[in-house]
C-alpha positions in Angstrom: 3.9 4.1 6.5 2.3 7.5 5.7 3.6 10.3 4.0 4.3 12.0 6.4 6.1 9.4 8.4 8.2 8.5 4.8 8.9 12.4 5.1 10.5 12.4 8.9 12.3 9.5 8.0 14.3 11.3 5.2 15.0 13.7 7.0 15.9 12.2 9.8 18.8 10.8 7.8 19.3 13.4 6.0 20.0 16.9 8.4 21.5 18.5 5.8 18.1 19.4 4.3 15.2 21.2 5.9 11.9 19.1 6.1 10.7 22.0 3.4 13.0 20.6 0.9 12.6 16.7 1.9 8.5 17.7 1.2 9.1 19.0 -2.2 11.1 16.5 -3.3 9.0 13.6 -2.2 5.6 15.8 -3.5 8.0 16.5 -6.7 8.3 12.3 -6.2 4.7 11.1 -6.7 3.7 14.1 -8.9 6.3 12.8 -11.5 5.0 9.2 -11.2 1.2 10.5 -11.5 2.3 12.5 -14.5 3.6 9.5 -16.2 1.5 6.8 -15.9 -1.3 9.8 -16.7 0.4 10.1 -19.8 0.3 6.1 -20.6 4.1 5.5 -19.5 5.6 2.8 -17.4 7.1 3.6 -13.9 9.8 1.4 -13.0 12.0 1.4 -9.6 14.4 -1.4 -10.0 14.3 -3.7 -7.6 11.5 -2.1 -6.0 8.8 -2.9 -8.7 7.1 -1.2 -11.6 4.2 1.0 -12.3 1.6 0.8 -15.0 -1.7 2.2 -16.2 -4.3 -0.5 -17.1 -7.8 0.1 -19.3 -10.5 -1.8 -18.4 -13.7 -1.6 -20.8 -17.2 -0.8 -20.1 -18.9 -3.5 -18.8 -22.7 -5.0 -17.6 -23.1 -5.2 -13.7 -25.5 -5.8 -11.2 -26.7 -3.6 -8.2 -25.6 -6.1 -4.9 -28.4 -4.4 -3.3 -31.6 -4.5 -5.7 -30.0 -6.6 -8.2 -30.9 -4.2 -11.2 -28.5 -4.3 -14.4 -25.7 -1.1 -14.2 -23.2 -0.1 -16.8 -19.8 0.1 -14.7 -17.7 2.9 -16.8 -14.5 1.8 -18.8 -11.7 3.6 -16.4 -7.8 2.6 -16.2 -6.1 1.3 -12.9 -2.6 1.6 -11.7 -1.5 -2.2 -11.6 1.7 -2.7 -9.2 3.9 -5.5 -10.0 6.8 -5.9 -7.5 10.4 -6.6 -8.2 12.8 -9.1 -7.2 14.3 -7.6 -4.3 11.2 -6.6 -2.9 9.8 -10.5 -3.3 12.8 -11.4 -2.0 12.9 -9.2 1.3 9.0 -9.4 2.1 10.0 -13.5 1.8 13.1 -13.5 3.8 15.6 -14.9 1.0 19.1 -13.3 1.6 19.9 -10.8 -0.5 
């Protein structure tokens, strides 16, 4: 599912709002969860999962293709880990 297919869903079951408002509170949505793990905070939906930033140090690589030595940048990484209900529904366990 896209973005824009989460957005037609939402609206589809919810008529009361126009798809303008159902786009700025999904945009409103992520932007809050970008914000937060930005700022070094933990994201968690229960029993969908949780959200957090990792850091990973610089580190010595190798170029696949010519096999010269490359620094690879320290950077940080969203790291997803998924809750019960989730693991239990993508298993098939009753709920």
């Amino acid at each position: 599912m896209i973005r824009s297919e989460l957005i037609a869903k939402l609206h589809e079951e919810n008529r009361h709002l126009t798809h303008a408002d159902v786009t700025k509170v999904v945009d409103a949505i992520f932007e809050t969860i970008v914000n937060a793990l930005a700022a070094g905070q933990r994201v968690e939906l229960r029993g969908f999962g949780a959200f957090t930033a990792r850091s990973y140090e610089q580190q010595a690589g190798r170029n696949p293709r010519t096999g010269e030595p490359i620094d690879v940048p320290a950077k940080r990484r969203v790291y997803f880990k998924r809750g019960k209900r989730l693991s239990d529904r993508l298993n098939q366990r009753d709920l």
